[in-house]
C-alpha positions in Angstrom: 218.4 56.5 107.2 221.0 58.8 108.7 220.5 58.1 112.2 220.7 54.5 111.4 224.2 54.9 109.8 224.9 57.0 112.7 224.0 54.2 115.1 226.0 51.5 113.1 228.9 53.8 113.0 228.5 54.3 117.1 228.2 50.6 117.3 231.2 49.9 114.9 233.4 52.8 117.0 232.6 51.0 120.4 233.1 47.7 119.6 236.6 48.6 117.0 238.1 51.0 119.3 239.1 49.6 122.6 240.3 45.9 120.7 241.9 47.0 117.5 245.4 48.3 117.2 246.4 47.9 113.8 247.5 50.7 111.9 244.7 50.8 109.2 241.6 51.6 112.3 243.8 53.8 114.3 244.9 56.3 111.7 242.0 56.2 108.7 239.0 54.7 109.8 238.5 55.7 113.6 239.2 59.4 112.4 236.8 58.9 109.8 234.2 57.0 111.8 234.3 60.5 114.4 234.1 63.0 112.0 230.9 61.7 110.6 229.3 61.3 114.3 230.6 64.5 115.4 228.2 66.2 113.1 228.3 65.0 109.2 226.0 61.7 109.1 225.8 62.4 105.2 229.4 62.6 104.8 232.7 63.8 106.1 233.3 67.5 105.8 236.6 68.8 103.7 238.5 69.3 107.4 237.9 65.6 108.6 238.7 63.9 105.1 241.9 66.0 104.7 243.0 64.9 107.9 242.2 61.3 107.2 243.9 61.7 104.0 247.0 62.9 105.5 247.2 60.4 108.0 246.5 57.5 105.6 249.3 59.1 103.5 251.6 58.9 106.8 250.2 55.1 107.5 251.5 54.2 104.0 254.8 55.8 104.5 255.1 53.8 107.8 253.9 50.6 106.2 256.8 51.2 103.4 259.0 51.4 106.6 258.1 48.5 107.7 255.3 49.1 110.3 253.1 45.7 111.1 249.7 45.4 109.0 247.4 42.8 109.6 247.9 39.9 107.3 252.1 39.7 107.3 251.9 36.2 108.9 253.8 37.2 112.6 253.6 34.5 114.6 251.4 34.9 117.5 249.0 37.7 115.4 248.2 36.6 112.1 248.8 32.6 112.5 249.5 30.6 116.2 252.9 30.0 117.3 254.3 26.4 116.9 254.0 23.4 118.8 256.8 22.6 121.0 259.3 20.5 119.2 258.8 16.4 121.0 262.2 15.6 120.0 263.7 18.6 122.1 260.5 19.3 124.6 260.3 22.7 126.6 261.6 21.9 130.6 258.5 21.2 132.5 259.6 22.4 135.8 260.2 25.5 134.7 256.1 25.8 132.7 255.4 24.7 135.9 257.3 27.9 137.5 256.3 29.9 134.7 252.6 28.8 135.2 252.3 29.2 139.1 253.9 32.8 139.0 251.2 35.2 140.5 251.6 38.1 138.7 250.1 42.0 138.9 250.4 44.9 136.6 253.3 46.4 138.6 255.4 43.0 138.5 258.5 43.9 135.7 258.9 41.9 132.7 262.8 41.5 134.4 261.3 40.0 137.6 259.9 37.3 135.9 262.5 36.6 133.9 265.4 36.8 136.7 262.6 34.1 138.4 262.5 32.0 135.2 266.9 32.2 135.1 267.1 31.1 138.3 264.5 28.4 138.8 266.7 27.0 135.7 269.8 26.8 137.7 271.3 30.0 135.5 271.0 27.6 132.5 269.7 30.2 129.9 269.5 33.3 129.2 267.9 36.5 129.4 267.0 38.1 126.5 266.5 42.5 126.1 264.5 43.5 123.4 265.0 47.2 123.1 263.3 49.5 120.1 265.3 50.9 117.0 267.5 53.8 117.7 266.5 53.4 121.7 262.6 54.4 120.8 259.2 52.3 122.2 258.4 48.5 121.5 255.3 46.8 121.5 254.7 43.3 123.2 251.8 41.0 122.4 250.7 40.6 126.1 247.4 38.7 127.3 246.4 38.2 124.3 246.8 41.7 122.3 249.2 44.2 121.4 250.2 46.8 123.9 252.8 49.3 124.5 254.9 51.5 124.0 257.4 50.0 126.4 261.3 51.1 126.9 262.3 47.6 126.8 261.4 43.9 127.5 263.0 41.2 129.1 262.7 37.7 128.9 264.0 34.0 129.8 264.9 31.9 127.2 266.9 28.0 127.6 267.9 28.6 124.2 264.7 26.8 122.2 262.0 28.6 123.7 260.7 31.8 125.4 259.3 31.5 128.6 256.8 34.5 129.2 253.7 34.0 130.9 252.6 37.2 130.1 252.7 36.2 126.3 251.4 32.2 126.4 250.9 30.1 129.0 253.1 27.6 127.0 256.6 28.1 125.7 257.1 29.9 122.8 259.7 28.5 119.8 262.7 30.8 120.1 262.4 31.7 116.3 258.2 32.4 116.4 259.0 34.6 119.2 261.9 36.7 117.3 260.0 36.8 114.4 257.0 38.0 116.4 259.3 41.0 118.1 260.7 42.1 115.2 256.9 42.3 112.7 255.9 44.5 115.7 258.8 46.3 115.9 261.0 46.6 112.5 264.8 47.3 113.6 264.4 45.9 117.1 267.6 44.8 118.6 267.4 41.5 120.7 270.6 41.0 123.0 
C-alpha cells in the first residue's frame, strides 16, 4: 500500500509540477507531495508539515492581497476571452502582420509591438505594463502563465490587443486589462 501511494504521489508530482502555477500547488501541495517521497510514505514528518503550514499561512496572506487563485474568472485563465466585437471588427491587415511574425525566445515583447505600431501607420498605441511599486509581472504567454518579467509591452488600436505571443487573435482591450491586472494586483498600464 505505501509504495503505491508513493507512486501515485510520483505520478501526481510529474505530471502537476512542470504545468501548474497557481498559488495553492506551488506553496502547499508540491511541498507536501516531496516531503512524503523524500522519506515519510505514511505521513509527513513535524519539519515538512510546519513548513507547509507556514507557507499555506503566507499563500492566504497573499491571496487577502490580492494574489490570483484559480476560479476568479480572469479572462484568458479561468473563462476564454471574447469574441471580437462585428460591429467594430479587429484590422485584418494587421492579424495578418501579427500572424506571419516569426518569432524566437530572444525576440522582445517591444519589437513586436513597435512592428504591430508601425504596420498600423502609428495609429495606436503602445501599451507598458509594469509591476506594483516597479517589482515582476506575469504574462499568460503560449498558452500558460510565465514570468517574472520587468515589464511588457504591447500594441493596441484602441479595442483590442494585438500580441501574438498571448492569442493568435486579437484580444478585447478590457479582457486583456482585466487579465493583467488578476495576475498582477496593482499593475500600472501606461
Amino acid at each position: 500500500m505505501q509504495d503505491m501511494t508513493a507512486m501515485n504521489l510520483k505520478a501526481l508530482q510529474v505530471l502537476v509540477e512542470p504545468t501548474s502555477r497557481d498559488v495553492f500547488t506551488h506553496q502547499i501541495a508540491m511541498p507536501i507531495i516531496n516531503a512524503i517521497l523524500d522519506g515519510t510514505p505514511v505521513g509527513i514528518e513535524r519539519k515538512a508539515a510546519a513548513t507547509a503550514m507556514a507557507k499555506g499561512e503566507e499563500t492566504l496572506k497573499q491571496v487577502d492581497k490580492g494574489a490570483t487563485v484559480v476560479g476568479k474568472g480572469i479572462p484568458g485563465i479561468d473563462k476564454p476571452f471574447r469574441a471580437a466585437n462585428s460591429a467594430y471588427p479587429p484590422s485584418a491587415s494587421l492579424v495578418d502582420q501579427m500572424n506571419s511574425m516569426k518569432l524566437c525566445a530572444g525576440t522582445d515583447c517591444s519589437e513586436i509591438a513597435e512592428k504591430l505600431f508601425n504596420a498600423a501607420g502609428g495609429n495606436g498605441k503602445i501599451l507598458r505594463v509594469t509591476g506594483k511599486g516597479g517589482g515582476d509581472i506575469n504574462l499568460l504567454e503560449h498558452g500558460r502563465v510565465d514570468g517574472p518579467f520587468k515589464y511588457h509591452e504591447v500594441f493596441t488600436d484602441g479595442r483590442y490587443v494585438y500580441d501574438p505571443r498571448l492569442s493568435g487573435s486579437p484580444v478585447p482591450k478590457g479582457d486583456w486589462e482585466q487579465m493583467i491586472r488578476g495576475l498582477n494586483p496593482g499593475a500600472k498600464i501606461k
